[in-house]
SEGULO-151979 format. One record per residue: x, y, z of N, C-alpha, C, CB in turn; residue in one letter. Coordinates in steps of 0.2 Angstrom, whole numbers, padded with zeros to 4 digits, always signed. Glycine has a CB too. Example, Ala and Ser with C-alpha at 12.3 -4.5 7.8 and 13.67 -1.06 7.14 Angstrom:
<zabas>
+0066-0028+0039+0062-0022+0039+0066-0016+0039+0057-0022+0045A
+0064-0011+0035+0068-0005+0036+0064+0000+0039+0070-0003+0029S
</zabas>
This chain:
<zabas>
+0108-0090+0042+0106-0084+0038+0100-0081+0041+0105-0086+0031X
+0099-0074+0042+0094-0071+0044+0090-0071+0036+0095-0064+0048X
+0086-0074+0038+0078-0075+0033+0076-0070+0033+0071-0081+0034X
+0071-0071+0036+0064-0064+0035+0066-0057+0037+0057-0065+0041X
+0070-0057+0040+0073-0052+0043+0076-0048+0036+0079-0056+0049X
+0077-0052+0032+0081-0049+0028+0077-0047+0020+0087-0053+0028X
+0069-0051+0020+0067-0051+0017+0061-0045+0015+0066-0056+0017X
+0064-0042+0012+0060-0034+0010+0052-0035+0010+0062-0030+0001X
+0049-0040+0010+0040-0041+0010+0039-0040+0018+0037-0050+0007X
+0045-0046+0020+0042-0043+0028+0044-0038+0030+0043-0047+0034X
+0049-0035+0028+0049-0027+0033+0045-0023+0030+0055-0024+0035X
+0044-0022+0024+0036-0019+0022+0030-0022+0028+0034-0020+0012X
+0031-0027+0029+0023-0029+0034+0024-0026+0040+0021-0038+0036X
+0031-0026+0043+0034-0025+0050+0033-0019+0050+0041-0027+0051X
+0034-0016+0045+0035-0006+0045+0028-0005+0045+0038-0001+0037X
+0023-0006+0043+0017-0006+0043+0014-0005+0050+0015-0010+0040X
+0013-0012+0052+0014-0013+0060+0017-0008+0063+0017-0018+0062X
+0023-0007+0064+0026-0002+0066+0023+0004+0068+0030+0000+0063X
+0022+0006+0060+0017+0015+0060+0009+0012+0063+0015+0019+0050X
+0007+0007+0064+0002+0008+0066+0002+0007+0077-0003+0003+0061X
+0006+0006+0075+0007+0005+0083+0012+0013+0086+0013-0004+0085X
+0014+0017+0083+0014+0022+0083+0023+0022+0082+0010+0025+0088X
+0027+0018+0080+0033+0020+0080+0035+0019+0074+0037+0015+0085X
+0034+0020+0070+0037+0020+0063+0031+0028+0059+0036+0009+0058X
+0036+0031+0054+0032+0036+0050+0033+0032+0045+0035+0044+0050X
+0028+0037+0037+0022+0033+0034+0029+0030+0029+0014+0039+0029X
+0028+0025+0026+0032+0021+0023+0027+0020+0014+0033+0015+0028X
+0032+0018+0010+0028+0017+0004+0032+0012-0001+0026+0024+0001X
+0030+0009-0005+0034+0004-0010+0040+0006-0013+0030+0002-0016X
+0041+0013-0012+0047+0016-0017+0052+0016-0012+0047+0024-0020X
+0052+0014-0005+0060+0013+0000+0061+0006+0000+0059+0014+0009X
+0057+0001-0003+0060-0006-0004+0064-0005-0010+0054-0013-0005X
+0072-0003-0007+0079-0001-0013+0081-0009-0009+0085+0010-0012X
+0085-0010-0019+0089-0014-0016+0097-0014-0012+0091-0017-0020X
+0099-0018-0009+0106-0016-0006+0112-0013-0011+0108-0024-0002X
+0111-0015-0019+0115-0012-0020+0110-0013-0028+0124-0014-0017X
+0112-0009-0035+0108-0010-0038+0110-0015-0044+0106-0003-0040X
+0104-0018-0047+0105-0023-0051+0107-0020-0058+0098-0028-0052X
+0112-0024-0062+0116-0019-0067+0120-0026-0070+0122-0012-0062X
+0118-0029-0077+0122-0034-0079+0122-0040-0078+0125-0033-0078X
+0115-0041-0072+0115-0047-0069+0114-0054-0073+0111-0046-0065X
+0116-0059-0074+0116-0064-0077+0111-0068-0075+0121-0066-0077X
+0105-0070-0078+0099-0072-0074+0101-0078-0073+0092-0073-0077X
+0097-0083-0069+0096-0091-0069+0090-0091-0076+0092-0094-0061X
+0086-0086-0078+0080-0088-0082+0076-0081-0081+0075-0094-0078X
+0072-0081-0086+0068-0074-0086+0059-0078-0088+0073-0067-0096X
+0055-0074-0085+0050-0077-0083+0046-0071-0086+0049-0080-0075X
+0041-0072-0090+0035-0066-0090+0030-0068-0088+0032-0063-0096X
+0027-0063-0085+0019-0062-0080+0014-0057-0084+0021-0060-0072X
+0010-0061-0088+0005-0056-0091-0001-0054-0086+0002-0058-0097X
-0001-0049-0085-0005-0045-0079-0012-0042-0084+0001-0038-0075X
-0018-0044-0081-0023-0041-0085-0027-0035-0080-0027-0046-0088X
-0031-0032-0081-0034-0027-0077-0042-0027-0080-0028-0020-0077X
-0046-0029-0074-0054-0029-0076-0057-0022-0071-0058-0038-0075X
-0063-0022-0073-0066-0020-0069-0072-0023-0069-0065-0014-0069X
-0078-0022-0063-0083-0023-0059-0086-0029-0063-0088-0016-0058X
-0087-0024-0071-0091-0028-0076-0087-0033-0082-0095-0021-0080X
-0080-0035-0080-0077-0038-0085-0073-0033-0089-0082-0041-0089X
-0073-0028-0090-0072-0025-0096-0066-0021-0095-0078-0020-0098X
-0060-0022-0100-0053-0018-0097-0052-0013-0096-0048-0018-0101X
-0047-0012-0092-0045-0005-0088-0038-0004-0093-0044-0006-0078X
-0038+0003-0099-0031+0006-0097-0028+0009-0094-0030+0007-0100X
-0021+0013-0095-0017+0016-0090-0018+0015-0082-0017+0022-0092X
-0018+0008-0079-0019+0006-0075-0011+0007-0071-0022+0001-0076X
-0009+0009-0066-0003+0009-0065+0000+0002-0061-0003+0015-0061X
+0005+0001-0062+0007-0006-0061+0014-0005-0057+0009-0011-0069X
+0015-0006-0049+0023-0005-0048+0025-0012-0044+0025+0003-0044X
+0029-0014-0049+0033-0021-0047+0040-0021-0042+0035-0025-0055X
+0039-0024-0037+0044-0024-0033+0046-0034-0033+0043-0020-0027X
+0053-0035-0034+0055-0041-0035+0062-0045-0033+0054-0040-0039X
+0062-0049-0028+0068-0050-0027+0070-0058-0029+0068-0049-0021X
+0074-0058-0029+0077-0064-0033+0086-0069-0033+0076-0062-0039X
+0086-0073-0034+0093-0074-0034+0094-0076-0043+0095-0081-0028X
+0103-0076-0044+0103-0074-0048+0112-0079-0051+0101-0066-0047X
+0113-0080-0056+0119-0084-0056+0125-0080-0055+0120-0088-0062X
+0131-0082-0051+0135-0079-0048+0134-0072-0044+0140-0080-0053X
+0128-0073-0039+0127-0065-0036+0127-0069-0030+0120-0058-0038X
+0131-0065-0024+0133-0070-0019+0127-0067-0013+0142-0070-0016X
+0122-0064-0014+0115-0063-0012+0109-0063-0016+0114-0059-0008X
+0103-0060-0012+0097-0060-0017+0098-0051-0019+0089-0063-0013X
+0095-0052-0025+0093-0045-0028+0087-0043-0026+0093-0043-0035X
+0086-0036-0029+0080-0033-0029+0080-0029-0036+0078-0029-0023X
+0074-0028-0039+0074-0026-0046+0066-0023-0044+0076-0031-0052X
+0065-0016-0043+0058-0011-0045+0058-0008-0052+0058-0005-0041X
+0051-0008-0053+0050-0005-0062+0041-0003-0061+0052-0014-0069X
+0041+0002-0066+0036+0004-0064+0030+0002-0072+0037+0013-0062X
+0023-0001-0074+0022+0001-0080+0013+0002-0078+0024-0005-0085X
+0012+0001-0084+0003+0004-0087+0004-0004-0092+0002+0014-0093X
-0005-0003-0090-0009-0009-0095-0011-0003-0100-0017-0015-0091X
-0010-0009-0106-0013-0005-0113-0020-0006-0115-0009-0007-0119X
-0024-0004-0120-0028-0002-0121-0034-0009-0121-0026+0002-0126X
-0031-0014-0121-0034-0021-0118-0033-0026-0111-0032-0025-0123X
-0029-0019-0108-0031-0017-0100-0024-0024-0098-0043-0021-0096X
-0020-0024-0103-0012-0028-0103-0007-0027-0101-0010-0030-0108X
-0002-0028-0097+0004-0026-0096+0008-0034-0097+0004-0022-0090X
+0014-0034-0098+0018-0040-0099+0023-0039-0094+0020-0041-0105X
+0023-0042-0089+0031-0041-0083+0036-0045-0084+0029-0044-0074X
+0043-0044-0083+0048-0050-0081+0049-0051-0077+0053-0050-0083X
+0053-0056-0076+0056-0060-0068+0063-0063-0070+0050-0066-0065X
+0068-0059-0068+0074-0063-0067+0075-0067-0062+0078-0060-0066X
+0079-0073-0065+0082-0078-0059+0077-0082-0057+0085-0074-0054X
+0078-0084-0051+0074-0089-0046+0069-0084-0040+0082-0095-0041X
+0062-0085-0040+0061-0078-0035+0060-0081-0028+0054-0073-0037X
+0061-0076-0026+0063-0075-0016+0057-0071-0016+0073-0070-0013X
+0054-0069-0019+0048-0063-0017+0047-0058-0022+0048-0059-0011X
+0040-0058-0026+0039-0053-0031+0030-0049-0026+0038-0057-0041X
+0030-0044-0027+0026-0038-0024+0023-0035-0031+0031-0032-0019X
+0016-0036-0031+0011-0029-0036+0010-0027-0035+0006-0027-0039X
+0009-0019-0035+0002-0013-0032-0001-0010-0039+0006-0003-0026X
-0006-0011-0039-0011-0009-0045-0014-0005-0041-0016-0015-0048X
-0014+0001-0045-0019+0006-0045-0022+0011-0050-0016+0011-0040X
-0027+0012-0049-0030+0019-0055-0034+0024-0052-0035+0017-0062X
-0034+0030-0054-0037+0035-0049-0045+0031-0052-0035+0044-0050X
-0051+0033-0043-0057+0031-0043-0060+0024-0042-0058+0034-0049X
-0053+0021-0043-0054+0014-0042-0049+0011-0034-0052+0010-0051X
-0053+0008-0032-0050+0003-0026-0042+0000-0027-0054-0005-0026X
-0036+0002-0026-0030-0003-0028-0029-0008-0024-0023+0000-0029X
-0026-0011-0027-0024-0020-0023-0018-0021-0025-0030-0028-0026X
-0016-0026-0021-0008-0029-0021-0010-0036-0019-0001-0025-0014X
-0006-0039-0024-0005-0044-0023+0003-0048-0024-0009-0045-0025X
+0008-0056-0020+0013-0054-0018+0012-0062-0019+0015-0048-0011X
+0022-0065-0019+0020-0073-0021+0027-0074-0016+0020-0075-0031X
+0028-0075-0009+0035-0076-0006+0034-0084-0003+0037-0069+0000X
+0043-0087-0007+0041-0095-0004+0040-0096+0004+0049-0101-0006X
+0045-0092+0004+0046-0094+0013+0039-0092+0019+0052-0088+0016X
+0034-0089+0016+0027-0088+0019+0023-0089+0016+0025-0083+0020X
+0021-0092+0010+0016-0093+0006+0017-0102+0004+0016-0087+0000X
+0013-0106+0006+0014-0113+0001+0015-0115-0006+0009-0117+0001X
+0013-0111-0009+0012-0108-0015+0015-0102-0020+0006-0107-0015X
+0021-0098-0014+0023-0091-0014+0027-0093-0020+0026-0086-0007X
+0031-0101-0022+0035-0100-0028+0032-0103-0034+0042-0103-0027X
+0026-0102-0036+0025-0103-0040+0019-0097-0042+0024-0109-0039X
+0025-0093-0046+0021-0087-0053+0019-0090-0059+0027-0081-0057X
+0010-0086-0060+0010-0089-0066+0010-0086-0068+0007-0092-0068X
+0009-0088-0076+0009-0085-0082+0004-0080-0084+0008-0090-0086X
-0001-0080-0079-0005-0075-0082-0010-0073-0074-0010-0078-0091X
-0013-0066-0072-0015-0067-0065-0019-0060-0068-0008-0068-0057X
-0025-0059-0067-0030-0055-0068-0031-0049-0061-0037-0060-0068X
-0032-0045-0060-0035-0040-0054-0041-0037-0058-0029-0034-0051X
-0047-0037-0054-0052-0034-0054-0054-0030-0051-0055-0036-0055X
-0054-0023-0053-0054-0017-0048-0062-0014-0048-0048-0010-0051X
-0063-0013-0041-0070-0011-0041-0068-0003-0040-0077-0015-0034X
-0073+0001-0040-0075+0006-0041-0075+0010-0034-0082+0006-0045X
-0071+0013-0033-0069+0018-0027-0073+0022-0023-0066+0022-0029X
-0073+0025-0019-0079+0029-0014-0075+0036-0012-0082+0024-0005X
-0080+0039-0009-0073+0049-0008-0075+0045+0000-0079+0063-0010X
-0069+0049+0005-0068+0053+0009-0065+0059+0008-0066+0049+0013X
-0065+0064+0013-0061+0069+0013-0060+0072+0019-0063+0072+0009X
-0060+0081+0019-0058+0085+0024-0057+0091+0025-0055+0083+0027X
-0054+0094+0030-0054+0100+0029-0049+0101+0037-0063+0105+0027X
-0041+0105+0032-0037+0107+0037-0040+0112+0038-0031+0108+0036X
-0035+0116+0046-0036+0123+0047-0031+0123+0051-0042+0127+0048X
-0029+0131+0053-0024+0133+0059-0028+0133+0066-0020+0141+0058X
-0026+0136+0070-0029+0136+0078-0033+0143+0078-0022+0136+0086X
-0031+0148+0070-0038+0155+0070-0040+0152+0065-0036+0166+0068X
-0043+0144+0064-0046+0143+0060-0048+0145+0053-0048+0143+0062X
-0041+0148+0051-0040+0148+0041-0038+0139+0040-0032+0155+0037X
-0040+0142+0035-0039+0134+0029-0031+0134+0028-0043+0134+0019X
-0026+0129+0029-0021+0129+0026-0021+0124+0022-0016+0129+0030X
-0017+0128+0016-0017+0124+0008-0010+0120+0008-0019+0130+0000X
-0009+0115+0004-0003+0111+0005-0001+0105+0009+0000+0115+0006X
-0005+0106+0014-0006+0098+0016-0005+0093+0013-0012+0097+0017X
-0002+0090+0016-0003+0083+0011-0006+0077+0015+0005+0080+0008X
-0009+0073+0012-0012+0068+0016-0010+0059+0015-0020+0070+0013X
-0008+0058+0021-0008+0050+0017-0012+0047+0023+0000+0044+0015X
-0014+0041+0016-0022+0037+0019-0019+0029+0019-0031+0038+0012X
-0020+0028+0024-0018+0019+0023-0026+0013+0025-0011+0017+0032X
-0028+0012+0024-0032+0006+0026-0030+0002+0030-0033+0003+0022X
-0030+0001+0035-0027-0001+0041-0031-0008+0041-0028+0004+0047X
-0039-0010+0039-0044-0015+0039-0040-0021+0034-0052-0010+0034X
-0032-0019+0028-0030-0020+0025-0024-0028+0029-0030-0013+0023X
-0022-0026+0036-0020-0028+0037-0019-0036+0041-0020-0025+0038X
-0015-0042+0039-0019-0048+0039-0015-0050+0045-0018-0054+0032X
-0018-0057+0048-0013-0059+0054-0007-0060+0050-0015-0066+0057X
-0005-0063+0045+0001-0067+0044+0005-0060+0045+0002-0071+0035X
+0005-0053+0042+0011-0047+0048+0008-0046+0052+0015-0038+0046X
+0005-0050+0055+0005-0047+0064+0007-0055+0068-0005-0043+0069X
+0007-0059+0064+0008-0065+0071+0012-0071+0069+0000-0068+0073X
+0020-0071+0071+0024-0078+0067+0021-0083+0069+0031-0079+0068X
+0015-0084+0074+0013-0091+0072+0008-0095+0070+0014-0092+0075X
+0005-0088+0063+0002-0090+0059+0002-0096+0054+0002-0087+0057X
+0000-0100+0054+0002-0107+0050+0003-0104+0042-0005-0114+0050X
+0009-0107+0039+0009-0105+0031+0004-0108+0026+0016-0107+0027X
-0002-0107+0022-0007-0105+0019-0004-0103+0010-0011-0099+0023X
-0009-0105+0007-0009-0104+0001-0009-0094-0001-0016-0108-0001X
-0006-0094-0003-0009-0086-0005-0015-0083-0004-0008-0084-0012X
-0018-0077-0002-0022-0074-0004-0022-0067-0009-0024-0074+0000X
-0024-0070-0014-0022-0064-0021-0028-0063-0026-0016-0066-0026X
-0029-0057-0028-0024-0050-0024-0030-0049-0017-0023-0040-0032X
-0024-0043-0014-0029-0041-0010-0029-0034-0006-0030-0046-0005X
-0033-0031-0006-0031-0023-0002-0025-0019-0002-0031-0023+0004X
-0024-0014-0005-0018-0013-0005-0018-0008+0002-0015-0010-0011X
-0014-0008+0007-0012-0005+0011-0013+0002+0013-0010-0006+0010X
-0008+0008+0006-0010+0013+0006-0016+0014+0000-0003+0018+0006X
-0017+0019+0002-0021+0022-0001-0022+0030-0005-0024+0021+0002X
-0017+0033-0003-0015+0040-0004-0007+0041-0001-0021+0045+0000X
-0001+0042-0004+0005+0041-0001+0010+0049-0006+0007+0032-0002X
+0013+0053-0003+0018+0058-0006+0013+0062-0007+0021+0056-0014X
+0014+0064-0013+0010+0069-0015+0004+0067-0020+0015+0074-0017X
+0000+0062-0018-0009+0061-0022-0011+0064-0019-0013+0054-0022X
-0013+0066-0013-0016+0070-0009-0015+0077-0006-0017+0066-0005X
-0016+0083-0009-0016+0088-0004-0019+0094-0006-0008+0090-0002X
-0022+0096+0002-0027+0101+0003-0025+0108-0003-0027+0104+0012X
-0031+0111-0003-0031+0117-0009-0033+0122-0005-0037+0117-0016X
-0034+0128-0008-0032+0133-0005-0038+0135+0001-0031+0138-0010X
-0042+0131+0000-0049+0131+0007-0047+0125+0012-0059+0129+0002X
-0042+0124+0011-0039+0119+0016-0043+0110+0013-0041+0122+0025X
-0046+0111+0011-0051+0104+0010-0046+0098+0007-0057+0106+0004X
-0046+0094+0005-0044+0087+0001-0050+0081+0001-0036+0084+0003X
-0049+0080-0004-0053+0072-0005-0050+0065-0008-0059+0073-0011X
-0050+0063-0008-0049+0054-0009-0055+0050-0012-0047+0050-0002X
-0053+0047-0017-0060+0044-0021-0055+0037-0024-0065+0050-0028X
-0052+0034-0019-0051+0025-0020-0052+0021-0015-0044+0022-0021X
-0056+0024-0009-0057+0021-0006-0063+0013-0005-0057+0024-0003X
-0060+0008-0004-0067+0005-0003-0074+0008+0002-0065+0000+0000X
-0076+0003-0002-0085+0005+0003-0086+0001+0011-0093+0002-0002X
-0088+0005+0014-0087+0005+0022-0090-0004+0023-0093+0012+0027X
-0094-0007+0018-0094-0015+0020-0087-0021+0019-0100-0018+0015X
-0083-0015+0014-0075-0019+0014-0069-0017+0018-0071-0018+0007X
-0071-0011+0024-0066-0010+0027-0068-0014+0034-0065-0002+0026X
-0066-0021+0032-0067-0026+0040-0062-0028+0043-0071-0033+0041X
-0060-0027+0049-0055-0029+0051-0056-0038+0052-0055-0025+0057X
-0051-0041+0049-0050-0049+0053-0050-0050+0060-0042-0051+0051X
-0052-0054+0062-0056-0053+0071-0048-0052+0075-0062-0063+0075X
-0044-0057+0074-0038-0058+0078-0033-0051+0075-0034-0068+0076X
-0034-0048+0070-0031-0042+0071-0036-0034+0072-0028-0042+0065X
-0041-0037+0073-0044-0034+0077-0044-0033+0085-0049-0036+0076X
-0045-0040+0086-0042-0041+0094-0035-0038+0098-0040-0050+0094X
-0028-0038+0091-0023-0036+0093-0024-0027+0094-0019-0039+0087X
-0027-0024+0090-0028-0018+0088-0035-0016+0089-0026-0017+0082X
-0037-0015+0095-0045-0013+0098-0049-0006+0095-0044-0012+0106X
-0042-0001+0096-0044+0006+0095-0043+0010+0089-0040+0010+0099X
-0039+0004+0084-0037+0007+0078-0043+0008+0071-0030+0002+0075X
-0041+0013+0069-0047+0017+0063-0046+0013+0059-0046+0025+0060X
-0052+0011+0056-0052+0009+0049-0049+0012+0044-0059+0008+0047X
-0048+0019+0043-0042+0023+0039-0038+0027+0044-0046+0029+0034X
-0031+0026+0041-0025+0030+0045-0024+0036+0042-0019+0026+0045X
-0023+0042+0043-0021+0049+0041-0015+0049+0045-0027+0055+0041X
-0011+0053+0039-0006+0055+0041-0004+0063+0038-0002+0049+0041X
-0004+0070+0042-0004+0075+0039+0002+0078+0039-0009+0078+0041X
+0007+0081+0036+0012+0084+0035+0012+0091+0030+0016+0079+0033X
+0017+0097+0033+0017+0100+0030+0021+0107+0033+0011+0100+0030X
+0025+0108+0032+0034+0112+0031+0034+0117+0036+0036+0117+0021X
+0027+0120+0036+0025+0125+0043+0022+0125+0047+0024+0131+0042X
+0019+0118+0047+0014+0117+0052+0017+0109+0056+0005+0116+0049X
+0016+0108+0063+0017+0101+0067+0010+0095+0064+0018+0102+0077X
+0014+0091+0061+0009+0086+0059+0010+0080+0062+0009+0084+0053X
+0008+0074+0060+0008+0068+0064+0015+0067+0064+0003+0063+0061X
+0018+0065+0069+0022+0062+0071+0022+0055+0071+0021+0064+0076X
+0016+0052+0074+0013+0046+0072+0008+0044+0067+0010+0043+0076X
+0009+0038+0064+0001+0037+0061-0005+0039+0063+0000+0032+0060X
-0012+0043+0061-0015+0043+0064-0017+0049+0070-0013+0038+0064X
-0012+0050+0073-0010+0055+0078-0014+0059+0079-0003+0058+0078X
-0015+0066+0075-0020+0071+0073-0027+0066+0075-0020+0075+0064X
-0029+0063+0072-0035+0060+0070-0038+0056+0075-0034+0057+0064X
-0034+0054+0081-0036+0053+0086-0039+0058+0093-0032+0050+0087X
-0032+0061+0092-0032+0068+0095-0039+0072+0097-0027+0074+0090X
-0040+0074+0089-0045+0076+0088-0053+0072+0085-0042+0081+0086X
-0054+0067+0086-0059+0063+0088-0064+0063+0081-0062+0066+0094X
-0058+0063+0074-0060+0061+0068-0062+0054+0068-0055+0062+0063X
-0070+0052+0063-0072+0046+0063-0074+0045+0056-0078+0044+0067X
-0074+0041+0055-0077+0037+0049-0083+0042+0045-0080+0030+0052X
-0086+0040+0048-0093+0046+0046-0092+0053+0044-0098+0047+0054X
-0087+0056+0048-0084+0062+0046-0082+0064+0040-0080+0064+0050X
-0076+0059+0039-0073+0056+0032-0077+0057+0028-0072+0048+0031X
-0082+0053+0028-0088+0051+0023-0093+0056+0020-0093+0048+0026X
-0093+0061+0027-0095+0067+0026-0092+0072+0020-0093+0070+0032X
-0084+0072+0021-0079+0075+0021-0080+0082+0026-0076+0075+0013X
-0082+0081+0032-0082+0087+0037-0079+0087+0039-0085+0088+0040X
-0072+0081+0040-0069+0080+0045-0062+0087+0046-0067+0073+0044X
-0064+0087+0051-0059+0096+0052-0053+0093+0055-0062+0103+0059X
-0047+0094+0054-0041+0094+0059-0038+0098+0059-0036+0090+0057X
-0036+0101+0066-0033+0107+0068-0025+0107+0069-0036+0110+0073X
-0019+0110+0064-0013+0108+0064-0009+0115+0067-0011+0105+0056X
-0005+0116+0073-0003+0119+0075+0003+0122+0073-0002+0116+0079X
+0004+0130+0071+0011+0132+0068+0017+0132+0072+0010+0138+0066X
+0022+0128+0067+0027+0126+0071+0032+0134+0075+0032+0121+0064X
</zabas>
């Protein structure tokens, strides 16, 4: 049986990798579909996971956005499912999840505008610990930072409509870059990946856009060995698109090209010049 190969957590890591090595375009939680959809399924067991949501100072976060991706086996299904669902914590910063069956891998992304999101992910087959969900698992979201920027054409007007996605690249751990990482205890939660994906992000009519989840430039570290792997890669990945102009191709792409840094971000001076198709 192809294992990992077939396990939707790693090819969300593998995709990742991909786009940052420049062969894969931007990817996001909503393409981890199952092979066919869950509809009547007869569990082994239904499992709740109360999810709480804090912030800096203790104190609950509502309408925190919650999107659960979840795979699992199940009685008489002659593979594993998957089962996505989307929710919000209530006003005591609570959400209550289920879990069908036996799990093969369940995925979080917590997010709320202003604030940092994190994912955190429980899979047997890479984690020592990955089959054991508990009953109750906290995220505490710190308090977000801006970057931003400012499109334009090659006569230098602002083009509006841009869309921007932002990945945190700093985000990325040995375990998707290297199979011969030794399996470890979970780390949870931890960085989510993207950071601006579809349509959260796009320039206004002065061409400009901003972003305000990002961590602060002492949490965007690379891990040394995926540092080592990846020498030249930005601490944030942009990726720009837009219906009448040529955008990245690759992750990133524009933003090397034209010799966008960090600092610039920070600024939000940072200019990218997108070519009409």
């Amino acid at each position: 049986m192809q294992r990992f190969e077939k396990d939707m957590t790693r090819r969300f890591l593998i995709m990742i990798l991909a786009a940052v090595a420049g062969l894969f375009t931007v990817i996001t939680p909503e393409v981890l579909m199952a092979e066919k959809p869950v509809s009547a399924v007869k569990p082994f067991q239904i499992q709740t996971l109360t999810v709480r949501v804090i912030d800096a100072d203790r104190q609950p976060l509502a309408d925190v956005r919650i999107y659960q991706n979840h795979i699992f086996f199940a009685e008489a299904a002659e593979k594993h499912l998957l089962e996505n669902s989307h929710h919000l914590t209530d006003a005591r910063g609570i959400a209550v999840l289920e879990m069908k069956g036996k799990n093969y891998g369940l995925q979080l992304w917590v997010s709320k505008d202003r604030y940092c999101p994190l994912h955190a992910w429980w899979a047997p087959d890479y984690q020592t610990d990955g089959g054991q969900i508990p009953d109750e698992f906290t995220f505490q979201l710190e308090r977000g930072t801006s970057i931003g920027g400012i499109v334009k054409d090659e006569q230098g007007q602002p083009i509006a409509g841009v869309r921007v996605a932002v990945e945190n690249l700093t985000s990325i751990t040995p375990l998707a870059m290297f199979d011969n990482t030794p399996l470890k205890p979970g780390v949870r939660p931890e960085p989510r990946h993207w950071l601006s994906e579809k349509d959260d992000v796009v320039t206004d009519a002065d061409g400009r856009w901003r972003l305000n989840n990002v961590p602060a430039d002492d949490q965007l570290q690379f891990h040394p060995r995926v540092r080592e792997a990846l020498p030249d890669a930005p601490e944030l990945g942009l990726k720009l698109t837009h219906p009448d102009f040529s955008g990245d191709i690759r992750l990133g792409q524009l933003q090397r090209q034209q010799g966008i840094t960090l600092e610039s971000l920070r600024t939000q001076t940072a200019t990218i010049v997108m070519q009409r198709r």
